[in-house]
C-alpha positions, 0 to 999 in steps of 0.5 A: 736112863739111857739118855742121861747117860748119853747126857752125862757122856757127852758133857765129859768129851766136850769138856776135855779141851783136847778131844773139843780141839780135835773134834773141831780140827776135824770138822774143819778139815771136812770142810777145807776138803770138800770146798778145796775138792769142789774147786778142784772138780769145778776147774777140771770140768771147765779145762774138759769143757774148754777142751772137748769144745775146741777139738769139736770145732777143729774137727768141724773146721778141718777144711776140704779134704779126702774122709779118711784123712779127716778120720785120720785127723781125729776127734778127742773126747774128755770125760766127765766127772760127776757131781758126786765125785767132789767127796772122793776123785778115786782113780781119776787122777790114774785113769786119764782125762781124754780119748783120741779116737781114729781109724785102725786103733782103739786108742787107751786114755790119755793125760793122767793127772798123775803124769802130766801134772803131779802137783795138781793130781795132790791136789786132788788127792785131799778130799773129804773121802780121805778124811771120812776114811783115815782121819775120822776113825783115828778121832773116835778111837781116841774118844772111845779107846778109855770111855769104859776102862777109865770107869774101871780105873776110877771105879765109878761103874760101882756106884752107878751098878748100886743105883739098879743101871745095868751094863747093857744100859750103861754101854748103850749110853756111851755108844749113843754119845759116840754116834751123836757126835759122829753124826753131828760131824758127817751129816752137817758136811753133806747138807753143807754140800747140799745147799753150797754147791747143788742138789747133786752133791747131797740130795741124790740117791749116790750122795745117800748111799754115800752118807750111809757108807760113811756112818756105817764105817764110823760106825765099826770103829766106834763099836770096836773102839768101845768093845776094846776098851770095855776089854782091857784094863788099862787105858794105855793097853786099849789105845796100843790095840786100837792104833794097831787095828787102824794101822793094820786095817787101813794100810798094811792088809790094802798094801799086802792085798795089792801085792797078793792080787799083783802076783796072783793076776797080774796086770798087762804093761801097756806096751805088751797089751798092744803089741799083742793086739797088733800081732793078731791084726796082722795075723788075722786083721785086714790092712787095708795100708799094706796092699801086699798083705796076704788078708788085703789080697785075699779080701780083695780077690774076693770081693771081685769075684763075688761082684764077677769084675776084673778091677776095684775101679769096675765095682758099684762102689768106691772099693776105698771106703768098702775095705776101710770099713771091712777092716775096721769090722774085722779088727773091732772084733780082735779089739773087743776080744782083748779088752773083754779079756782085760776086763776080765782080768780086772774082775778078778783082781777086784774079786781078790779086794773084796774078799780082803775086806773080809779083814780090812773094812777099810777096803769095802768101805774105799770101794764103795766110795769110788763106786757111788762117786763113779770115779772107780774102775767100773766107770772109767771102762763104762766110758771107754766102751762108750768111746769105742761105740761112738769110735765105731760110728765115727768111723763108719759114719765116714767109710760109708760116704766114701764108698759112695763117692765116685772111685777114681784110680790115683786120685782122691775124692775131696768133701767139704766141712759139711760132712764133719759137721754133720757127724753127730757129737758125742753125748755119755751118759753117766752111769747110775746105780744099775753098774754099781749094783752089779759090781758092788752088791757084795761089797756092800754085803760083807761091809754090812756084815763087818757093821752087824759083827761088830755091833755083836761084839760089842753087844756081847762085850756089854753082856760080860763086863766086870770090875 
């Protein structure tokens, strides 16, 4: 019985000329997305590959030079996207493309989309996260919105409920008719993927996870949508409340959160952020350009009594690379005290998101998406704390040979290409599903509470029907 109502519900969508129109429009527009999106993906790769390659072989071949200069000269290094990061480009296009690593500084990212070329950041904006998030739910609420008010309208549950088809039945029908079209439009996307352009854009852990993230979203709007609709009288009333739920939900709550978590903790200019790390450097750091500041002269002093000489040019060492590297030492710590408080920071603000999912499933749902696809916040300070570990051994790498080499008063020692083709390339690693466990675990909970509540409302709406 519950399959031929499913049967009969289906017959009944697919014979409405304007929900077949928009079925179809929307399993197109998943599928321009997500080709558009992959061209999108594959050419950002290809200018980070081309990118990162020629800074690589620029640094390699900088010519004969003093070590520090050639730190000076720098390195930069773009990061990569993940194959995943087709369905939902998240923050990328806000977080930035590159790194430039040198002494002294831990330098933030550089070359946002969004600044450096708007039109191509819109580009990246349509992805088939976009349409799984905002367009999807608007087509199954206007499938569900009169699936059993217009029964009641034409009074046709009457002669089904003489027949002995009970409401819980009845109901379960038109819910399983939603999910199989539903379903029909999410997973023939993610097998298209899947066989079009690679395993790692369906047949991965993430691209599963992600999957289920989507079904479990249509899946709270087609139990609302058809709760609702159980619930009123009329159809016209059903589609105001429904609309209102999916306006309320998808932009006003995330608009009214973002302001809330602004003015509870809000975020540093970047201006300000730095200023501040170079106060306390100059505060508490060693500058080893400054050879009047008082922790140069007081470092220096030091370390001449400690080696019981009366000049830098007496040490066992070239005294150049032993207080460039003492200053690097000393003011990586003042960095990573700063950046551990932003991080911080951000934790919280994302704490004030998750509990507003608790009213917008929109939210949870958008974090998740990010957070499988490793374009959210989490992965982008992952890869930066990887550039600052290989900024760390870039720079040490560079301060120990020079303190090996000859010192001489007034006079620079001078390295071939060798030594910078001897420094080990950078490799990152994307991270997998232990960062997104640790971050997003109880997204995922209440997310799975908002999918489980709504199935109740719905399987008690079903219990309390009456015409």
């Amino acid at each position: 019985m519950l399959w031929l109502i499913a049967q009969k519900e289906l017959k009944e969508i697919i014979r409405q000329g304007v929900l077949k129109i928009l079925i179809l429009t929307v399993l197109v527009l998943l599928l321009v997305s997500l080709v558009i999106s992959f061209s999108y993906n594959r050419y950002i790769d290809s200018l980070h590959n081309k990118s990162e390659k020629e800074s690589r072989e620029m640094w390699d071949k900088q010519g004969d030079k003093n070590q520090h200069s050639a730190a000076h000269y720098g390195l930069y290094l773009l990061k990569p996207k993940s194959s995943s990061a087709l369905w939902d480009n998240g923050l990328d296009r806000y977080t930035g493309a590159a790194i430039f690593i040198e002494p002294h500084v831990r330098n933030n990212t550089m070359f946002k989309a969004v600044q450096d070329s708007p039109m191509l950041a819109k580009w990246g904006e349509f992805t088939p996260s976009f349409i799984m998030l905002y367009i999807l739910p608007l087509l199954i609420l206007w499938i569900t919105f009169n699936i059993v008010s217009k029964e009641r309208e034409q009074g046709t549950y009457r002669l089904l409920k003489s027949q002995g088809v009970s409401s819980l039945k009845w109901i379960a029908g038109k819910t399983s008719a939603v999910w199989i079209i539903t379903i029909l439009l999410i997973v023939p996307v993610f097998l298209t993927a899947g066989i079009i352009f690679g395993k790692g854009a369906f047949f991965t852990v993430e691209s599963f996870l992600l999957l289920l993230t989507y079904l479990l979203y249509a899946g709270i709007f087609i139990h609302i949508g058809i709760a609702v609709s159980a619930l009123t009288k009329k159809s016209e009333i059903s589609i105001i409340f429904l609309v209102g739920f999916w306006v309320l939900t998808t932009w006003v709550i995330p608009k009214i959160t973002s302001s809330i978590t602004q003015n509870i903790y809000p975020s540093p200019l970047e201006s300000e952020f730095k200023k501040n790390i170079r106060d306390e450097i100059y505060k508490n750091g060693i500058l080893r350009h400054d050879i009047n500041h008082k922790n140069t002269i007081a470092f220096t002093k030091k370390v001449l009594e400690e080696y019981n000489v009366n000049d830098v040019s007496e040490l066992p060492f070239n005294f150049n690379g032993y207080i460039l590297q003492a200053a690097e030492d000393t003011n990586n710590i003042i960095f990573d005290r700063h950046y551990a408080e932003l991080h911080k920071l951000y934790k919280k603000q994302t704490n004030v998101y998750t509990v507003s999912g608790l009213f917008s499933p929109f939210i949870l749902a958008r974090q998740l998406s990010m957070g499988l696809c490793k374009t959210d916040l989490w992965s982008h300070i992952n890869f930066t704390k990887a550039t600052d570990e290989y900024r760390k051994l870039f720079i040490k790498t560079i301060n120990e040979d020079l303190i090996k080499s000859p010192y001489k008063p007034n006079q620079r020692f001078i390295r071939s290409n060798d030594l910078w083709e001897n420094i080990p390339k950078f490799k990152y690693k994307l991270p997998g599903l232990k960062l997104f466990s640790e971050h997003y675990k109880y997204v995922y909970a209440i997310y799975l509470l908002w999918f489980l509540v709504s199935a109740g409302i719905l399987l008690f709406t079903s219990k309390k029907i009456k015409f």
